[in-house]
C-alpha positions as CSV (number, residue, x, y, z in Angstrom):
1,X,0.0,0.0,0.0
2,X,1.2,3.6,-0.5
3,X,0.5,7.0,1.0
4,X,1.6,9.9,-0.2
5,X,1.7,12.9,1.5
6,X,2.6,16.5,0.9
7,X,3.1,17.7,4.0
8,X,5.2,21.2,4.0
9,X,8.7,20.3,6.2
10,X,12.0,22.3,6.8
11,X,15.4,20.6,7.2
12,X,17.9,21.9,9.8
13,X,21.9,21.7,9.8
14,X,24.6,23.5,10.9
15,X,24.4,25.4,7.4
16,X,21.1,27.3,8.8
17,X,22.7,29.0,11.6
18,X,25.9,31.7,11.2
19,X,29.3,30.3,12.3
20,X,30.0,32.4,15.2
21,X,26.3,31.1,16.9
22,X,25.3,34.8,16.7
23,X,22.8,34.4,14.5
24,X,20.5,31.6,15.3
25,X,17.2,30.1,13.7
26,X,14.2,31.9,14.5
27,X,11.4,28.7,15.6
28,X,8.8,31.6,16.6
29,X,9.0,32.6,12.8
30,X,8.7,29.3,11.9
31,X,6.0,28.5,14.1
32,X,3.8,31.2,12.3
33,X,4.8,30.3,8.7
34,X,1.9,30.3,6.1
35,X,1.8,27.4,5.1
36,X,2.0,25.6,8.2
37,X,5.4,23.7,8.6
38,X,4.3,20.6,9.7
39,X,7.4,18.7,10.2
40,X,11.5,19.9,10.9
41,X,14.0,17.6,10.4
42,X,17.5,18.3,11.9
43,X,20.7,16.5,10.7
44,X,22.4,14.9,14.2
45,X,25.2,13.7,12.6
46,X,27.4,12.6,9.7
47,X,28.8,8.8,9.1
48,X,31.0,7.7,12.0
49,X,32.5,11.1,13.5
50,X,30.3,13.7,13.3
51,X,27.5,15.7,15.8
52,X,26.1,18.9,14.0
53,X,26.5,21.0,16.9
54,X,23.2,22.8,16.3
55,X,21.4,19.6,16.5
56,X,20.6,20.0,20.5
57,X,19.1,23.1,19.9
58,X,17.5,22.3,17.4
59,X,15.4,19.1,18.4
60,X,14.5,21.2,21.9
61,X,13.2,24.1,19.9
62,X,11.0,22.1,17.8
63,X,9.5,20.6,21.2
64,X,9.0,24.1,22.2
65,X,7.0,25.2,19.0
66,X,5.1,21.6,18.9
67,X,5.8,20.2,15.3
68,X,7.0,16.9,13.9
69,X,10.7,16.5,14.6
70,X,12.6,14.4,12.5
71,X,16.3,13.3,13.0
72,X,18.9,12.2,10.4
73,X,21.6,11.1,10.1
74,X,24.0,11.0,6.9
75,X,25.5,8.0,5.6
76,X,28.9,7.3,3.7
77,X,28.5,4.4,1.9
78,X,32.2,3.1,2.0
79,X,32.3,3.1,5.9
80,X,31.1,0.7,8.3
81,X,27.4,1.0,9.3
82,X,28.2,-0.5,12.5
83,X,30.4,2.5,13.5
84,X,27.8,4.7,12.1
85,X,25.1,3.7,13.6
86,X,27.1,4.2,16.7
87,X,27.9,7.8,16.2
88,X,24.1,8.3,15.7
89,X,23.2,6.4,18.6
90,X,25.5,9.0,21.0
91,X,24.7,12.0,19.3
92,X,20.6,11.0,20.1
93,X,21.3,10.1,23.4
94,X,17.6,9.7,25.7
95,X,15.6,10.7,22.7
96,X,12.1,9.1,23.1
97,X,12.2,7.0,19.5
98,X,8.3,6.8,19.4
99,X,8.3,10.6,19.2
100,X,10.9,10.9,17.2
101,X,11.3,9.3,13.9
102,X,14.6,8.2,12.2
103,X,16.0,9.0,9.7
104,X,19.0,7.9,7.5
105,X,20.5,10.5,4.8
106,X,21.1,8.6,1.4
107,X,22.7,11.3,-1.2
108,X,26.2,10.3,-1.5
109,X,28.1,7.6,-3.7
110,X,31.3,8.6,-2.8
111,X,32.1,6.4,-5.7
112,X,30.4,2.9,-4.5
113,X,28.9,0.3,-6.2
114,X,25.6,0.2,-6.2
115,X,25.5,-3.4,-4.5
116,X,27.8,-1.4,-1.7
117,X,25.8,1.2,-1.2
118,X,22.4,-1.1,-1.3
119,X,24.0,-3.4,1.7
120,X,25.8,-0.7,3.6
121,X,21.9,0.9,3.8
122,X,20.4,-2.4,4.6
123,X,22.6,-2.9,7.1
124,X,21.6,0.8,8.7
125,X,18.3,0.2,8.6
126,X,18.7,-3.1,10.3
127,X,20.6,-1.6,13.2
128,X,17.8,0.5,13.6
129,X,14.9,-1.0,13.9
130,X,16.4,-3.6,15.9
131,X,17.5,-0.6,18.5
132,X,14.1,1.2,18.4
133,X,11.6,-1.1,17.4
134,X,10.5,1.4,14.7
135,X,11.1,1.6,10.7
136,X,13.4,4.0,10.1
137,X,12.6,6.6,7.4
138,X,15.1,7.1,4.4
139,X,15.3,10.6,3.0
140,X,16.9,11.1,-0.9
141,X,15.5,11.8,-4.0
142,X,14.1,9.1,-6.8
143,X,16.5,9.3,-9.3
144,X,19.6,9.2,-6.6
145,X,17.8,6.2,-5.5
146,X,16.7,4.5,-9.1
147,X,20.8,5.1,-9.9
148,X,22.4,3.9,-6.6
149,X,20.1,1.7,-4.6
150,X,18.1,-1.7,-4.9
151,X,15.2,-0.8,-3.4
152,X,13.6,-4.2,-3.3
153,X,16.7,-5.2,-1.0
154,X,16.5,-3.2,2.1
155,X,14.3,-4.0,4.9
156,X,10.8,-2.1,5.5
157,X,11.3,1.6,5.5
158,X,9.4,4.5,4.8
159,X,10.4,7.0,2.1
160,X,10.6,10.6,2.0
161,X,11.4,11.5,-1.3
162,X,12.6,15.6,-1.8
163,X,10.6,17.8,-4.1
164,X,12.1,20.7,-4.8
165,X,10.0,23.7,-5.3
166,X,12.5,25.3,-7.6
167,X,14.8,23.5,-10.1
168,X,18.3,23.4,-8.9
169,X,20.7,26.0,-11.1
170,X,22.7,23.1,-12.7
């Protein structure tokens, strides 16, 4: 069965707030956006070494302002999922995961097979739901994901597919 749903979301990363802290997002402005932003999703980390240092504030402001949050996390391909999974895990800490839904980042090749990048996912996805009990979502877009992934072998996961309201300049 499918659903589709346009609901209007914002993602969050380090790139959305000025690098001196100074200047920070503004969730009161968000919470009165026309349309409604129903969802936020806020990058926690990258592969096997990385915390976006915003995330923290990030996930506690969304509380604040009631809406949907989301956290992802982005995935290198060529690394261990283990070790990335790990990294996730730390950065998310006590998070309640029936509140907040998973996410895994797939937009980079990094110059991996397809078969790589399909089990190196799999693998993710695995970790977890077997952590959380819940099914992750994965986040890309259809034509990174027709190119670099076999869908039919990951687990169960939801999809969130980007749709861009403008085209991109290239």
């Amino acid at each position: 069965m499918s659903h589709e749903n346009n609901a209007f979301g914002i993602d969050l990363s380090r790139w959305n707030t000025s690098a001196d802290g100074k200047k920070k997002v503004n969730f009161d402005t968000i919470a009165q956006h026309t349309p409604k932003v129903e969802f936020i999703a806020m990058r926690a980390g990258v592969s096997w070494g990385y915390a976006d240092p915003w995330f923290p504030y990030y996930i506690s402001e969304a509380l604040r302002i009631k809406r949907v949050r989301m956290a992802y996390h982005v995935i290198f391909p060529g690394e261990n999922p283990i070790t990335q999974m790990d990294n996730f895990f730390k950065i998310l800490g006590d998070i309640d995961f029936s509140l907040v839904p998973l996410v895994l980042d797939l937009e980079l090749d990094h110059g991996q097979s397809k078969r790589r990048i399909t089990d190196t996912t799999a693998q993710a996805v695995n970790i977890i739901a077997r952590r959380t009990n819940q099914t992750p979502f994965i986040y890309s877009r259809a034509g990174w994901i027709n190119q670099f992934v076999t869908a039919s072998d990951l687990p169960p996961v939801y999809w969130w597919l980007a749709q861009y309201r403008w085209p991109w300049p290239y």
